[in-house]
N, CA and C atoms as an extended XYZ file, in Angstrom:
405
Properties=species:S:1:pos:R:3:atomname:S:1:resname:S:1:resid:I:1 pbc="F F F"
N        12.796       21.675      -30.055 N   UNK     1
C        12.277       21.126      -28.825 CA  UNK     1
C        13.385       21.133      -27.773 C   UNK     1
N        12.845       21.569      -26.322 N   UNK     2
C        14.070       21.540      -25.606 CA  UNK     2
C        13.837       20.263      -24.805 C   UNK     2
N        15.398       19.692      -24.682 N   UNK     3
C        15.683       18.488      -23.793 CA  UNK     3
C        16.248       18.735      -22.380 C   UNK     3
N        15.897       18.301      -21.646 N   UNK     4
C        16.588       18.781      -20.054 CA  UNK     4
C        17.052       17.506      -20.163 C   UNK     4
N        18.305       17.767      -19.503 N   UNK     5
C        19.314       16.785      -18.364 CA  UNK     5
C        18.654       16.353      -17.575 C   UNK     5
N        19.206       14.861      -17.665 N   UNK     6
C        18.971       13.927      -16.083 CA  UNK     6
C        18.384       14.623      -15.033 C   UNK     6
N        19.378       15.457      -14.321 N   UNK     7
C        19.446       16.438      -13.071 CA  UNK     7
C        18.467       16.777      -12.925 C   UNK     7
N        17.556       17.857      -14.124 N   UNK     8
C        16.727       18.658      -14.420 CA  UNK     8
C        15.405       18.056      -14.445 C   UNK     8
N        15.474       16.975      -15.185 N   UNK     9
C        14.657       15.960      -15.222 CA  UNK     9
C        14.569       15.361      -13.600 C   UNK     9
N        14.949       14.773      -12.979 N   UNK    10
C        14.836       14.739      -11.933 CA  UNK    10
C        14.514       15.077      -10.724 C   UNK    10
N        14.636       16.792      -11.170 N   UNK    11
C        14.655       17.817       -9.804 CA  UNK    11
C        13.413       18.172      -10.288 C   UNK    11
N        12.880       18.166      -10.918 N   UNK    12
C        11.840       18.803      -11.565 CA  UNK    12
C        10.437       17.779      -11.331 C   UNK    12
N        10.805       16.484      -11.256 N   UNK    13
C         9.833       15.335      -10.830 CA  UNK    13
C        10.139       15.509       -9.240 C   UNK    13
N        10.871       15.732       -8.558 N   UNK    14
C        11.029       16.101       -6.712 CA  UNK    14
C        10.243       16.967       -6.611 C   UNK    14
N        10.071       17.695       -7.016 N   UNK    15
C         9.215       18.796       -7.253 CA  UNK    15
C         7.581       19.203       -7.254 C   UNK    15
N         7.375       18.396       -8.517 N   UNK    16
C         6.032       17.551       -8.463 CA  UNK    16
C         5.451       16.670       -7.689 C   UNK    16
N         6.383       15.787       -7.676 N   UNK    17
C         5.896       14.981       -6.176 CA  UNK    17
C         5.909       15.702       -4.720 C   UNK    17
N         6.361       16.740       -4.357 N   UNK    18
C         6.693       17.769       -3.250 CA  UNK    18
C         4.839       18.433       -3.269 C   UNK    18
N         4.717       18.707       -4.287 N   UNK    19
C         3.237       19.074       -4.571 CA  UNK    19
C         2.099       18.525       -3.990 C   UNK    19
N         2.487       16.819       -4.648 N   UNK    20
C         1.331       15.785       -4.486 CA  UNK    20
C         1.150       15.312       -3.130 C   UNK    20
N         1.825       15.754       -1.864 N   UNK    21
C         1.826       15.279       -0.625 CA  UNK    21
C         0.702       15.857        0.148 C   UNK    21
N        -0.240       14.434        0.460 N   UNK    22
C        -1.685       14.654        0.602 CA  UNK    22
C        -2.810       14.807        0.306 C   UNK    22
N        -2.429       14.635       -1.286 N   UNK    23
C        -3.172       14.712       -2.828 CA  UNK    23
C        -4.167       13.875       -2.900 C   UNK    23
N        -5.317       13.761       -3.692 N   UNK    24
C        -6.568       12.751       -3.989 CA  UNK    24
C        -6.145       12.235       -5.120 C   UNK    24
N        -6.696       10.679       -5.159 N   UNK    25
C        -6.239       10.451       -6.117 CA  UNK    25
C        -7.502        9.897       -6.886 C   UNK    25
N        -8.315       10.503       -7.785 N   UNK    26
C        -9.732        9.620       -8.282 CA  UNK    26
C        -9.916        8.882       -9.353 C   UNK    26
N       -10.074        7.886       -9.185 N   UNK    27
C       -10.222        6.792      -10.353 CA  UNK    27
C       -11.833        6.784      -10.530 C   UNK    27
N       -11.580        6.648      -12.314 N   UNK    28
C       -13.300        7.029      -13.063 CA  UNK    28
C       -13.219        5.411      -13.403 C   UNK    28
N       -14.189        5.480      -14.178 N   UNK    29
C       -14.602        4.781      -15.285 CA  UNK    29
C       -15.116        5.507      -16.318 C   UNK    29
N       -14.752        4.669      -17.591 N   UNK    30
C       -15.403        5.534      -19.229 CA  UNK    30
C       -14.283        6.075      -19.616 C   UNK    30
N       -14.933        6.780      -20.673 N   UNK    31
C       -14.012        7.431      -21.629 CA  UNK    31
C       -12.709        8.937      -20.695 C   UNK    31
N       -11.341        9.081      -20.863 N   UNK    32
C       -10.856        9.897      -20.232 CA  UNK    32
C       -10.813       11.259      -21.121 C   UNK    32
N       -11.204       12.011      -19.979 N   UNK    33
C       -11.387       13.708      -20.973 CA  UNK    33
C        -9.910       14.049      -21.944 C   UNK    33
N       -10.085       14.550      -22.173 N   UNK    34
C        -9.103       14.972      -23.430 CA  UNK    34
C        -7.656       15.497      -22.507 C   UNK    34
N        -8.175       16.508      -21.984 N   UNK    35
C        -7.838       17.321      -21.129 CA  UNK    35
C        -7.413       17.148      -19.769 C   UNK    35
N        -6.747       17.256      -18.076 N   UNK    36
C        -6.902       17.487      -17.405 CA  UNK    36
C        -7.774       18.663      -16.820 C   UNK    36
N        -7.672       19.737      -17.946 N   UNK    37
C        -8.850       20.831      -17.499 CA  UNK    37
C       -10.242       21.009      -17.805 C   UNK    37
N       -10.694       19.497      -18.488 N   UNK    38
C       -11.634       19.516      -18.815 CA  UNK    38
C       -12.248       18.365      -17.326 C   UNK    38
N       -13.795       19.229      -16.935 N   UNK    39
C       -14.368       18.200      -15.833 CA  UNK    39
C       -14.647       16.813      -16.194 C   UNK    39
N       -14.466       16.146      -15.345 N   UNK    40
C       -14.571       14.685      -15.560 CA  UNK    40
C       -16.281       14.106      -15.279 C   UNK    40
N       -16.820       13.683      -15.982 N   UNK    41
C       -17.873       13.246      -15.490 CA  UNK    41
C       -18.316       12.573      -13.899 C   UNK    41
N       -19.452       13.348      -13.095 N   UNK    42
C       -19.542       13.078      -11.919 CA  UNK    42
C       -20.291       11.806      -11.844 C   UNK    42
N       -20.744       11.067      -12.773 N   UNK    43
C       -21.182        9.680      -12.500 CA  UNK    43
C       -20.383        8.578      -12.677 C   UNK    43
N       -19.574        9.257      -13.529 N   UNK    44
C       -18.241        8.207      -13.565 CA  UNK    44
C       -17.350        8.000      -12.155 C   UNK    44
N       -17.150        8.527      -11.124 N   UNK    45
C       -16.573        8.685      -10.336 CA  UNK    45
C       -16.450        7.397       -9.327 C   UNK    45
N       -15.472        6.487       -9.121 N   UNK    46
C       -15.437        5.459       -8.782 CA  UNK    46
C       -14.836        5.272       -7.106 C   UNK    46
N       -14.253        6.123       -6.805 N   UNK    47
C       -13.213        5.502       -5.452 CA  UNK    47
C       -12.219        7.372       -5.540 C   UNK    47
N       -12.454        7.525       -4.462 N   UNK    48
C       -11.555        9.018       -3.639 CA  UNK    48
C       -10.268        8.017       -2.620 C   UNK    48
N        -9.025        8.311       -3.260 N   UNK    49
C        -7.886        7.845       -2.322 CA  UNK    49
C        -6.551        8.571       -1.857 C   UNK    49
N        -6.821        8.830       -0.692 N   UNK    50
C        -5.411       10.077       -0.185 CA  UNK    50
C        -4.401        9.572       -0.109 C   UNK    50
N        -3.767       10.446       -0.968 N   UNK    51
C        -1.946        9.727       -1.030 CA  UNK    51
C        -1.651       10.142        0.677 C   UNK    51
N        -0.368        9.430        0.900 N   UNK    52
C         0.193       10.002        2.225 CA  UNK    52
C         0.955       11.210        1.811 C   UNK    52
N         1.453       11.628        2.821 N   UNK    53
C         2.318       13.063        3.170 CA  UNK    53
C         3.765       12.691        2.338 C   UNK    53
N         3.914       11.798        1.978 N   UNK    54
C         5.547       11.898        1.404 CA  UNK    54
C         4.980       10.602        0.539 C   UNK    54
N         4.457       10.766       -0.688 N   UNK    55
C         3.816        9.934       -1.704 CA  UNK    55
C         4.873        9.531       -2.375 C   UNK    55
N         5.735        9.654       -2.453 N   UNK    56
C         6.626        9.351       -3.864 CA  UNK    56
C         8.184        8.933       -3.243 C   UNK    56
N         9.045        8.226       -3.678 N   UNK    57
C        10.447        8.194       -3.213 CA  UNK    57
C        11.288        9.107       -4.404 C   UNK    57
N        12.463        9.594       -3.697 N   UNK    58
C        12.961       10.261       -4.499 CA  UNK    58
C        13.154       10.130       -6.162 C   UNK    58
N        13.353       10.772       -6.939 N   UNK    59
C        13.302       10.364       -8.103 CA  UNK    59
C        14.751        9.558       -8.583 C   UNK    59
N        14.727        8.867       -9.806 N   UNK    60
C        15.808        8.216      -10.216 CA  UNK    60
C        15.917        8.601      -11.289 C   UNK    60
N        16.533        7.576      -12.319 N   UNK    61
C        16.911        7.895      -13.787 CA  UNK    61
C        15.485        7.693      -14.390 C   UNK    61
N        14.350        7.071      -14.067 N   UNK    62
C        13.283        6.484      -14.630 CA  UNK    62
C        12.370        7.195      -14.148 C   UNK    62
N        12.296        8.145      -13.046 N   UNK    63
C        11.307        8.820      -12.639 CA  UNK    63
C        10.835        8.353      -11.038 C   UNK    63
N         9.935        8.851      -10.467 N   UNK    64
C         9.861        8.392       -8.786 CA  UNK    64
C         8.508        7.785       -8.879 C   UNK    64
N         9.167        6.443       -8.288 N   UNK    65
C         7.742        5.469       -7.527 CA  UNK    65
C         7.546        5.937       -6.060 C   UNK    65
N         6.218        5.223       -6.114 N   UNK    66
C         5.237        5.430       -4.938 CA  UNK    66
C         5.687        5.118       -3.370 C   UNK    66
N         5.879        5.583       -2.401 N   UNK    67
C         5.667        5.159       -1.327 CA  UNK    67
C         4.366        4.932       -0.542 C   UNK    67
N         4.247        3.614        0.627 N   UNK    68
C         3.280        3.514        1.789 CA  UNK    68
C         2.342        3.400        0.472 C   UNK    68
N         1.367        3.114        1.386 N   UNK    69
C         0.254        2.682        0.518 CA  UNK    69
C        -1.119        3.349        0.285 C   UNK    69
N        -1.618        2.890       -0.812 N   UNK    70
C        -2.556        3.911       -1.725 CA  UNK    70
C        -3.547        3.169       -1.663 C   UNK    70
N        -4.288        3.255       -0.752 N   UNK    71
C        -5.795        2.645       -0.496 CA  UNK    71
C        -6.837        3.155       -0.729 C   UNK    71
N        -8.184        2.641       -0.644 N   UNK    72
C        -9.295        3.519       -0.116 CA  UNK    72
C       -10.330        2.420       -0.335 C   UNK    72
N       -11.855        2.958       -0.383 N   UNK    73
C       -13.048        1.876       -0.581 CA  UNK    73
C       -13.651        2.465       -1.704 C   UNK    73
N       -14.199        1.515       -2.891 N   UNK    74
C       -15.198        2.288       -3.797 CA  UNK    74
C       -16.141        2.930       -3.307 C   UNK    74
N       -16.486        4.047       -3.950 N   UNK    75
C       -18.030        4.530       -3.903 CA  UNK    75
C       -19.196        4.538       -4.445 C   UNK    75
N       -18.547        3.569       -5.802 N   UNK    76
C       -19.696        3.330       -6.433 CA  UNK    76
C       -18.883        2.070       -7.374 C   UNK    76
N       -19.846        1.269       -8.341 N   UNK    77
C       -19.383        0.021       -8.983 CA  UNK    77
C       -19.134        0.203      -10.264 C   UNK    77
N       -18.082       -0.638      -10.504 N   UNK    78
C       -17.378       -0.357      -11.947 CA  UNK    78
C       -16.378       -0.990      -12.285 C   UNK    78
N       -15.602       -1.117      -13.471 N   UNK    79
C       -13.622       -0.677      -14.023 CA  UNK    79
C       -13.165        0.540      -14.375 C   UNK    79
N       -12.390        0.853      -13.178 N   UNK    80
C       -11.214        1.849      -13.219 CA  UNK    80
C       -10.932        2.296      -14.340 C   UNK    80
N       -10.898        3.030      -15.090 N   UNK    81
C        -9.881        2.778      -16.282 CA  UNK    81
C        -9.070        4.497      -16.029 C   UNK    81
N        -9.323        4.858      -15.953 N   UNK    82
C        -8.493        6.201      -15.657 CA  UNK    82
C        -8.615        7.332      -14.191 C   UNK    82
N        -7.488        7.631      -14.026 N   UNK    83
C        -7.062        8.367      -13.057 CA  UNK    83
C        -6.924       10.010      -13.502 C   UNK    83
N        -6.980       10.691      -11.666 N   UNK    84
C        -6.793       11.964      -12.006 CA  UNK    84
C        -6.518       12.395      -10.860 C   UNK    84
N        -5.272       12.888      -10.541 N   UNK    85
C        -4.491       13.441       -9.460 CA  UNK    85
C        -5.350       14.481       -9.285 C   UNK    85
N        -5.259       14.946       -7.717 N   UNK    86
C        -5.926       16.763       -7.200 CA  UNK    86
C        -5.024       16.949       -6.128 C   UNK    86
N        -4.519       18.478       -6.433 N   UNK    87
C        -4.070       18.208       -4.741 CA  UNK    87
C        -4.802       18.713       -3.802 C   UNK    87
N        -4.221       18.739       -2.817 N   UNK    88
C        -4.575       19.308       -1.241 CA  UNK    88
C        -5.745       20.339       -1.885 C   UNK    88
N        -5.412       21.231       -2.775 N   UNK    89
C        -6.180       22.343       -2.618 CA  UNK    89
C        -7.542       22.559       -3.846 C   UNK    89
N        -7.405       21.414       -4.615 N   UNK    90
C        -8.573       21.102       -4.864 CA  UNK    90
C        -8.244       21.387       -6.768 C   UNK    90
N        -6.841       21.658       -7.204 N   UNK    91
C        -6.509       21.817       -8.078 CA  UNK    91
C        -5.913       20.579       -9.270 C   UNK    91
N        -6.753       20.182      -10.359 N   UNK    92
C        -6.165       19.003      -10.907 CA  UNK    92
C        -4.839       19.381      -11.158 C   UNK    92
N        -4.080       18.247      -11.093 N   UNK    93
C        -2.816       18.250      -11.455 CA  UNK    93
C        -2.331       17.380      -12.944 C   UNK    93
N        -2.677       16.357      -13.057 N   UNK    94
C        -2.765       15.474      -13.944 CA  UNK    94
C        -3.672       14.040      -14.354 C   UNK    94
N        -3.933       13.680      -15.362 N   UNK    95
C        -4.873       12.316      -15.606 CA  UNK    95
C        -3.513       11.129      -16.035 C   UNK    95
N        -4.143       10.156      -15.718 N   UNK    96
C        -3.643        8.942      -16.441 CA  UNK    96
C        -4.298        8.240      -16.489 C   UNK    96
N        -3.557        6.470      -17.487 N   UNK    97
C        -4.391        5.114      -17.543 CA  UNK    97
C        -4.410        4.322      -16.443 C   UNK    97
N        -5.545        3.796      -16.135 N   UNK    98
C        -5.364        2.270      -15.001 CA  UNK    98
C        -5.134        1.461      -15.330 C   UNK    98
N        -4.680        0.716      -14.979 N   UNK    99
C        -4.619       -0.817      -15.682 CA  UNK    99
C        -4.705       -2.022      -14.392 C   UNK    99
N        -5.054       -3.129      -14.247 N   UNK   100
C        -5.222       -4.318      -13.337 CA  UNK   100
C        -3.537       -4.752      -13.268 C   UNK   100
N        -3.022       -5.282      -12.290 N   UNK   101
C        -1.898       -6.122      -11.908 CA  UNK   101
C        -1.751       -7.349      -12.964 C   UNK   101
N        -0.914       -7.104      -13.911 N   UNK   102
C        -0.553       -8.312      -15.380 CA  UNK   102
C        -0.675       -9.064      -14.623 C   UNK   102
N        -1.124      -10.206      -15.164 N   UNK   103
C        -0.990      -11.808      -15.003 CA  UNK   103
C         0.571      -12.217      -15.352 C   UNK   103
N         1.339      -11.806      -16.283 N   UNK   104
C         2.358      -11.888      -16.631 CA  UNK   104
C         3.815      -10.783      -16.218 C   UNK   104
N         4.777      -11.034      -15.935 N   UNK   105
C         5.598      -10.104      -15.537 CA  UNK   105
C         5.921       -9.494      -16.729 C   UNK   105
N         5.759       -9.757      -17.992 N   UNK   106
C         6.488       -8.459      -18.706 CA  UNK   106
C         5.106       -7.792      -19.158 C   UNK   106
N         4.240       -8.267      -18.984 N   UNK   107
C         2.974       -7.821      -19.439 CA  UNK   107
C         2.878       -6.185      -19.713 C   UNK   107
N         2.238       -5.239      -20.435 N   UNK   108
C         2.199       -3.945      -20.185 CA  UNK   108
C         1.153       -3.254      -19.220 C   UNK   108
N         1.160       -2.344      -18.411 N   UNK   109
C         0.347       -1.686      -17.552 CA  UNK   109
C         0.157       -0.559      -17.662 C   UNK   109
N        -1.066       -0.008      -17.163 N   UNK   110
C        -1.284        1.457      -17.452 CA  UNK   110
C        -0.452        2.020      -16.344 C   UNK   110
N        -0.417        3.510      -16.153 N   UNK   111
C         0.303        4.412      -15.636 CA  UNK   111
C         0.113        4.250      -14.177 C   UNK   111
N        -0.710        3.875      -13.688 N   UNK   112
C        -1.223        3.274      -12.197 CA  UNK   112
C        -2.034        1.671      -12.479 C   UNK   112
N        -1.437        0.980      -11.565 N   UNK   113
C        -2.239       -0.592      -11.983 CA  UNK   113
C        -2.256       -1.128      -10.281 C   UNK   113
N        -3.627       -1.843      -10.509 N   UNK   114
C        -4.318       -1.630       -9.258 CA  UNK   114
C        -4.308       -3.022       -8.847 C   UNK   114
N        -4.716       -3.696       -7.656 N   UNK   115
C        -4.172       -5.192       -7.588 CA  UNK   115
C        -5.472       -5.893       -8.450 C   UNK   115
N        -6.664       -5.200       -8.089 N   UNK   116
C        -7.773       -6.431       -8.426 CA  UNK   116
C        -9.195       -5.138       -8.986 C   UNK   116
N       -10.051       -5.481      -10.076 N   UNK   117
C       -11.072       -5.024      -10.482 CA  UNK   117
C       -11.724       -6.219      -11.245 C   UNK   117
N       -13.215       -5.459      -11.480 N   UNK   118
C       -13.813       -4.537      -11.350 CA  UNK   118
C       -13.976       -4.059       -9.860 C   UNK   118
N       -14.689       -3.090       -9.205 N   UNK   119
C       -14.874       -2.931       -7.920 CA  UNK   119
C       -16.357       -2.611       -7.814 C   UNK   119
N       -16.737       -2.873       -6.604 N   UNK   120
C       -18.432       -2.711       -6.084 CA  UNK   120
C       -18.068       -1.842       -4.768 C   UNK   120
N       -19.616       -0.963       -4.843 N   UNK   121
C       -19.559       -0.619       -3.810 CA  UNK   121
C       -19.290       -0.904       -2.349 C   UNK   121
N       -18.077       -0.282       -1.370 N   UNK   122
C       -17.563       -0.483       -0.242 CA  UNK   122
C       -16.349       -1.544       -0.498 C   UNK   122
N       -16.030       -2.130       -1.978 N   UNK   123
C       -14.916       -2.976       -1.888 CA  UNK   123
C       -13.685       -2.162       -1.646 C   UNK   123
N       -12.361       -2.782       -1.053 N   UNK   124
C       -11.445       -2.688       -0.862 CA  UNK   124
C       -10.264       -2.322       -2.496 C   UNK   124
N        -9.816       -1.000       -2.300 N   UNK   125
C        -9.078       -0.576       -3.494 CA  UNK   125
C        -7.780       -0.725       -3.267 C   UNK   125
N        -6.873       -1.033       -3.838 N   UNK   126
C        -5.298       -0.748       -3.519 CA  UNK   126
C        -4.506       -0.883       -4.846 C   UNK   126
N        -3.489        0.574       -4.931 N   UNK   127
C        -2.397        0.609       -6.152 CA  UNK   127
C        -1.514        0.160       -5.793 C   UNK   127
N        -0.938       -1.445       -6.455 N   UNK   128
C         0.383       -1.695       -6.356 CA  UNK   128
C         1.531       -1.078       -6.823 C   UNK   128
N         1.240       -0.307       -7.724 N   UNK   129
C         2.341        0.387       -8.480 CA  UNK   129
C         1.841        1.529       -9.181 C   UNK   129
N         2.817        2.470       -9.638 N   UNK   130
C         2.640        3.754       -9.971 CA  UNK   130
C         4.172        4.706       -9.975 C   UNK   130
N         4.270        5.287      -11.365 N   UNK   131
C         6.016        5.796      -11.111 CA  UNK   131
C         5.586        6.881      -11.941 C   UNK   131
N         5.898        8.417      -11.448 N   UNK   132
C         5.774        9.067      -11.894 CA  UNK   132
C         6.899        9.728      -12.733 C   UNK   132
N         7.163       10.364      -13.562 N   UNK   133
C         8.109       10.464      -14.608 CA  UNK   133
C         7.596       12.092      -15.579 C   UNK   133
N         8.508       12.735      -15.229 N   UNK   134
C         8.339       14.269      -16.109 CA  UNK   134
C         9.812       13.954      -17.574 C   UNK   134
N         9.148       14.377      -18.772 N   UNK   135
C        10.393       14.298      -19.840 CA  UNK   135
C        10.957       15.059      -19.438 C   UNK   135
């Protein structure tokens, strides 16, 4: 198995995030496909949210968190439970877990955790956190 360096590791998440500028970001509900290349169910489809133009801060030793903020309104009612990056051009990039804002600070969270769910239609969405990270 090959291991990349810090550096590599790093430049390589600048990179990715260089990608994601202007990207959709769609949160389902239900079960998450196996796959990123597998379609996601269109009834599951919960809330469409555009990252900004410079989504991410540079990367660190841990990988790059989010800049500005990641809003949008549901489109339909539900719990979040998984995500799936697209970019600009309509190409998935990657899935992850959702998770709600812990009640507890060491609590564990999914890969994006959102301030407040379930959501109804036209409610108010927002990701407090989110750090993206390539091995």
């Amino acid at each position: 198995m090959i291991v990349h360096s810090l550096p590599m590791r790093r430049a390589a998440t600048d990179a990715v995030a260089a990608l994601l500028a202007d990207a959709r970001l769609h949160l389902y509900q239900g079960v998450r496909p196996a796959s990123p290349d597998i379609a996601a169910h269109a009834g599951n489809l919960l809330a469409v949210l555009r990252l900004p133009e410079v989504p991410f801060k540079p990367a660190d030793t841990t990988g790059a968190a989010m800049t500005g903020e990641w809003t949008g309104t549901a489109r339909a009612a539900g719990m979040p439970a998984w995500f799936r990056m697209v970019l600009r051009d309509g190409t998935t990039a990657f899935d992850g877990d959702v998770s709600l804002a812990p009640a507890l600070p060491d609590a564990p969270a999914g890969d994006l955790v959102l301030a407040a769910g379930p959501v109804e239609i036209g409610h108010f969405i927002q990701v407090t956190s989110f750090r993206m990270a390539l091995p």
